[in-house]
N, C-alpha and C positions, 0 to 999 in steps of 0.2 A: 272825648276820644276813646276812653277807657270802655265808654257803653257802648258804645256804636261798635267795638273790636269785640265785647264781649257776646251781642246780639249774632254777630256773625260767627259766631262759633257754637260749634253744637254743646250737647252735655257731654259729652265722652272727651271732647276735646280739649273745652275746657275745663276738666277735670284733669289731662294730661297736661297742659302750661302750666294750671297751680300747682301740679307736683314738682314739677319743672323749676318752676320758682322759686318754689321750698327748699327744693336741694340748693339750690344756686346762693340763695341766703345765708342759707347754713354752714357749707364751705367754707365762705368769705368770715362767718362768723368762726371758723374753728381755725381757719388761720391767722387769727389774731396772736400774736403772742400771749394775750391774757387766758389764753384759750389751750395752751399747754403747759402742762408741770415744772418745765424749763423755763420758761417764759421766754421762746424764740420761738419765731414764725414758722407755721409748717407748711412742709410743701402742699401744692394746689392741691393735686392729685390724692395724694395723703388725706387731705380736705375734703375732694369729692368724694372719694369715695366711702369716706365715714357717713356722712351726711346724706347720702346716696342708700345707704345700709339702715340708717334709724330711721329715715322716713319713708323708707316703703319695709320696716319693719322685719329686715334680713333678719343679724345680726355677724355677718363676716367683717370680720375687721382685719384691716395690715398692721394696725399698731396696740395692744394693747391698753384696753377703754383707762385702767386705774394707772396703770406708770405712764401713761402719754397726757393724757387730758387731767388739766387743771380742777377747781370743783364747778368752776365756771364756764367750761370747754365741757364736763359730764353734764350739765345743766340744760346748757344747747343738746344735748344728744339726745335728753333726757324730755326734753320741749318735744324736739322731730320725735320721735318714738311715738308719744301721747297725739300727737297730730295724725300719723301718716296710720294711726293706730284705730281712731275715729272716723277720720277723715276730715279733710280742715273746710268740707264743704258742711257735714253736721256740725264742725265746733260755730261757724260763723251763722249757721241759721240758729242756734242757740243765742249765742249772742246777738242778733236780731230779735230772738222771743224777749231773752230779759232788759231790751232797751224796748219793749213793747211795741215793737216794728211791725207793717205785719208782712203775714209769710204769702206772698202770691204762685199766683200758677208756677210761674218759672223755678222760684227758687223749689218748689214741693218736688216738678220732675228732676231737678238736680238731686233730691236730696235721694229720688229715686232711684237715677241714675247712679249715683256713688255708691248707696247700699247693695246694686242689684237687686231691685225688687218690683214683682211684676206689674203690682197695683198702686195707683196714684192714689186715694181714698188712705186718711189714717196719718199720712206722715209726718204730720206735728206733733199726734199725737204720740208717734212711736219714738222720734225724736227726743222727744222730754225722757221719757222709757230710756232710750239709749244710754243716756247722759246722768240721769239718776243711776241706771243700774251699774255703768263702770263707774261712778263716783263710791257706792254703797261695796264693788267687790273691790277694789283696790284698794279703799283704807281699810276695809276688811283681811286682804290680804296683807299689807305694809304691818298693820296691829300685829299680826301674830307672825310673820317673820323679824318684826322689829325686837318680839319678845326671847324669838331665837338668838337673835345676833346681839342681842346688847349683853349677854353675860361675857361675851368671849372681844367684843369691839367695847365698848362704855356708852353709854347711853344716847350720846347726840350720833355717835357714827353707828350703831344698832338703827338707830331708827331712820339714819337716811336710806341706809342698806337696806331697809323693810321696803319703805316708798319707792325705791328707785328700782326693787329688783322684782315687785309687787307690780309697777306700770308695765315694767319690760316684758314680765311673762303674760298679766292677761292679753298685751298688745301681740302676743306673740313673735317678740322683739327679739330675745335671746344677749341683749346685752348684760354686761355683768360686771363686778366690779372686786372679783375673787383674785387680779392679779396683787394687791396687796399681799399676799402670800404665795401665787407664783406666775407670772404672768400666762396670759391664753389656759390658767387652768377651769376658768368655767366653775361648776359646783361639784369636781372631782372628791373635793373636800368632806363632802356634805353625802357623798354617796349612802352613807348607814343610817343619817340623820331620818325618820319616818315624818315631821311635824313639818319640816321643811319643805322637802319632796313631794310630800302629799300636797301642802299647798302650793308649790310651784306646777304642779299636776294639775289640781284645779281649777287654779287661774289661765291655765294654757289650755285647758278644755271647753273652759266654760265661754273666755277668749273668740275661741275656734268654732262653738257651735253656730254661729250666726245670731244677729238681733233681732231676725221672724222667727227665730227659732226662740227666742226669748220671748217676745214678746206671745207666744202660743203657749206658753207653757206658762206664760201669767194669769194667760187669758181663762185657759182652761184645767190648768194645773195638773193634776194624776191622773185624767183622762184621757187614756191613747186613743182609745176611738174617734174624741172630740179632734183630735190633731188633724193636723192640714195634711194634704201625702208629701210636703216638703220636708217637713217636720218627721213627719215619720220612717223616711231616709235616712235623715241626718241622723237622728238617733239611733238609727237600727245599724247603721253604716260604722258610725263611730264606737258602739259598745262589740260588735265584730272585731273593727281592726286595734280596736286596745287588748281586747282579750284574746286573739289568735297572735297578735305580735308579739304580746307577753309574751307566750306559751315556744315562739318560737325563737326568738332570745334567749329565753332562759335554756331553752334543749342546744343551741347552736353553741352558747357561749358557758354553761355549767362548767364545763373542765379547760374551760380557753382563757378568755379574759376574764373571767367570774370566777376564776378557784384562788382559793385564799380568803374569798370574803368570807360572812357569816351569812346566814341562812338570809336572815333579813335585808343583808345588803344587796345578796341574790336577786331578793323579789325586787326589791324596791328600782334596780337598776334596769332587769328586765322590763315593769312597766314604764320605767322612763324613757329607758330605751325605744317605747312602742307609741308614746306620749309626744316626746321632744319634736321627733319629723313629724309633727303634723299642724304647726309649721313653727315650733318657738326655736331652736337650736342651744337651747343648750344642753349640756351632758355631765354624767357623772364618770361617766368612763372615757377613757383614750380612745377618739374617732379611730386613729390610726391604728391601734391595736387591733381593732373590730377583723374578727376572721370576715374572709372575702363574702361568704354566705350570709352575714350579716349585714354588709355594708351592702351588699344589691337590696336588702329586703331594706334596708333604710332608702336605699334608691328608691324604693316600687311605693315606700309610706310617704315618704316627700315630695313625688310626684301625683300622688291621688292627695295629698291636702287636708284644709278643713273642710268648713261647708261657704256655702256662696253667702253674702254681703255679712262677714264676718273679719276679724282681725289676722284671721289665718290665710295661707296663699295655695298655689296648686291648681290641680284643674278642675279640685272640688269633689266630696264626694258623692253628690248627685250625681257629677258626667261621668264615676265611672257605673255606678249602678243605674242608669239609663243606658249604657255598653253593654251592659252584665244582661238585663232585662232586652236587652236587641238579640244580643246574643240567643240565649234560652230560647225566645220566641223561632227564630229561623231555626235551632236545630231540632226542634218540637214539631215545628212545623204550625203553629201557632198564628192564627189570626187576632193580628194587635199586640201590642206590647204594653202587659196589665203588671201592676202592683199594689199590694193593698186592696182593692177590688176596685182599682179606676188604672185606665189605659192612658198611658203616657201621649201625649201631642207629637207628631210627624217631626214639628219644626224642633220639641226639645232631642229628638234624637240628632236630626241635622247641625245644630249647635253643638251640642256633646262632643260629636266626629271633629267638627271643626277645631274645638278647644283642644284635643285631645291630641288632633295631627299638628294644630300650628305648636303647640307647645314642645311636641317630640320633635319636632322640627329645631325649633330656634337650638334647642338643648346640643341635639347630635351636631348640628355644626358648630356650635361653639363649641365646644368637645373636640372637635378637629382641630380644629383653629388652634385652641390649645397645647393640644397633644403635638401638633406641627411649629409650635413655635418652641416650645420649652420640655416638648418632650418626655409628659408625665406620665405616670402608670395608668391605664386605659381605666380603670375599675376607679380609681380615687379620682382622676378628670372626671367622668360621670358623675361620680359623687357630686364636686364639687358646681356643677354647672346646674345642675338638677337640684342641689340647696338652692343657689342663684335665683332662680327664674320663677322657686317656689316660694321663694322669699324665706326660707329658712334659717340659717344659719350655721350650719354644719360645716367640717370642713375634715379631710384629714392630714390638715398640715400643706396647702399649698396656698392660700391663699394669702400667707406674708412671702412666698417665692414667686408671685405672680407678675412677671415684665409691665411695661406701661399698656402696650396694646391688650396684653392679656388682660389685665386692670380694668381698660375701658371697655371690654366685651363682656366682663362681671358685669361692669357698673350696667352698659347696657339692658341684662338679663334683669336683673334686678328691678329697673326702672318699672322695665314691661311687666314682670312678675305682680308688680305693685298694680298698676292701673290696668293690667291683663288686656293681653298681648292679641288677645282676638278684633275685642273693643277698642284697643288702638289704630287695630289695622283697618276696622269697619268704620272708625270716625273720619277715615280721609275718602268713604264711599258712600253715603249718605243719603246721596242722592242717586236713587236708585233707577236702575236703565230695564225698562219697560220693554219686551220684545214684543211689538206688533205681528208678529210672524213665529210661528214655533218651528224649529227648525227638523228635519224628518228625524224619525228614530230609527237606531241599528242596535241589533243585540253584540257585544261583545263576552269573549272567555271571560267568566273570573274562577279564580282561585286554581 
């Protein structure tokens, strides 16, 4: 019964049920009493929506990850995160390679499908790639934050700290486990710290670049020529918006929420600051502090993303520089829209629009919905709906004031953010309606 259910359902689709599933396990698993620090059962909701958050790799939470959950209850979070981080259609073709299974058509376009990526040719082989590379960067990262945290925790709680805060940022998770000193403070702590920072930096970058973008720069290593024009987006896109976001952090907030630091804590927070939305969530400074100019520009960084079939969420930043390159073209006056010396495809611009309006979309009415039900500050509702759907994490403080509907309009966002919200909506259209007859054309106003 289970194949015959699965054959009927496309890749996108069921890629939506397994998440679906995932949550749903997860929950049930975090409401166990053994599953909190108390050891009493916690509510559903409380449940979903934790579980709802590691596995599509938010990190909003209503309860405080280290005073609510148990080590058993962070374990579970700590599972969904590394899952919904990979994607549990790569961990299970994996686990089909080392049972010597072998890997057929179907499973290859799935594995395509999950990744987002264009070409079926390769995907074993990048598969092994995948799974080696986050196994090599997170104990990579766990080693040297474990070396940070064990003078100050003792040597077995240093090193889970490494591992568990090592998974969360390259998954671009944002969960964290710093409420042992004060709850929902995140790595507030850690603001002046360079060793830490820098590698929670890294692992959320490297994270966020994508797995073609890895695997391009295995292939071909210091040659940007040799690079695919994905690749050379993604990287030209992401050393732009880390280095203008820096620049504008640190000018917004120098004598605002940055005075008092030291020089170093300046920079260090600045580039976090420019780092974190894109899509890890966590923070060294108080969301809520953030003057208003800052938190839109975290809006505008949280909503452009990482890059496509990566750990990070958003609308990517390919769909906005395929926008940006529309854009230019028409006000040039320009026949085709070129970059790099190769002209973008009709259909990637078509997509881009689509990702770009359904995602402004879902955002602005939840934002309402919110605002109309519990009546929050119009600039922190956006925030907080646009971390949601980017799968970020960020919040400034409303996210443990959020009613049950409001709750499940998160949960909602979040879902979609995960398995993106366009591919959702296109898996229930599939089959595609053929017009035999083109219908007349009329010129209408724009703009």
């Amino acid at each position: 019964m289970f194949s015959k259910l699965t054959k009927r359902l496309s890749g996108m689709q069921l890629i939506a049920v397994g998440f679906f599933i995932i949550i749903l396990i997860g929950a049930l698993l975090l409401m166990l009493p053994v599953s909190s620090r108390s050891g009493e059962y916690t509510p559903f909701m409380t449940a979903l929506f934790t579980a709802t958050s590691a596995s599509c790799v938010t990190g909003l939470v209503v309860v405080d990850t280290f005073s609510h959950w148990s080590l058993f209850g962070q374990l579970v979070i700590l599972t969904m995160i590394q899952i919904g981080g990979l994607g549990f259609i790569t961990i299970g073709v994996t686990v089909s390679m080392i049972l010597r299974k072998k890997i057929g058509l179907a499973q290859r376009g799935l594995i395509r499908e999950s990744l987002n990526i264009i070409e079926l040719s390769g995907m074993v082989r990048l598969t092994k790639r995948i799974v080696i590379g986050t196994l090599f960067f997170e104990l990579t990262g766990a080693l040297i934050l474990a070396l940070c945290f064990i003078p100050k925790m003792g040597l077995l709680q240093g090193i889970y700290y490494g591992i568990f805060h090592s998974i969360s940022a390259f998954c671009n998770a944002g969960f964290d486990l710093m409420g042992r000193y004060e709850a929902f403070s995140s790595l507030t702590g850690w603001y002046d710290h360079p060793i830490v920072l820098i590698t929670i930096m890294l692992l959320i970058i490297i994270g966020g670049i994508g797995f073609v973008v890895w695997n391009d720069l295995y292939e071909h290593r210091l040659h940007f020529r040799k690079y695919s024009l994905h690749t050379k987006i993604v990287l030209t896109a992401d050393l732009f918006l880390l280095f203008a976001g820096a620049l504008l952090f640190y000018l917004i907030e120098h004598d605002d929420l940055f005075a008092g630091m030291t020089m170093t804590g300046k920079i260090l927070s600045s580039f976090f600051c420019a780092v974190t939305p894109r899509t890890a969530g966590f923070n060294t400074v108080n969301v809520s502090g953030l003057t208003d100019a800052s938190k839109l520009l975290t809006v505008i960084l949280m909503f452009i993303g990482g890059a496509p079939g990566s750990t990070a969420g958003g609308i990517k930043v390919t769909t906005i520089v395929v926008l940006l390159v529309y854009l230019k073209a028409n006000l040039t006056r320009t026949v085709g829209y070129n970059i790099f010396g190769r002209r973008l495809e009709d259909d990637a611009l078509r997509k881009s629009a689509a990702v770009f309006c359904t995602n402004l979309f879902l955002a602005t009415t939840a934002a309402l919905i919110l605002c109309a039900l519990q009546n929050f500050n119009g600039l922190d509702t956006l925030l907080e709906v646009i971390s949601a759907i980017s799968t970020v994490g960020m919040t400034a403080g409303l996210t443990t004031q959020l009613n049950m509907i409001s709750r499940m309009v998160v949960i909602l966002l979040m879902y979609l953010g995960r398995v993106g919200s366009l591919s959702f909506a296109m898996s229930f259209t599939d089959k595609k309606k053929i017009a035999h007859v083109m219908q007349p054309a009329e010129k209408i106003n724009i703009g």
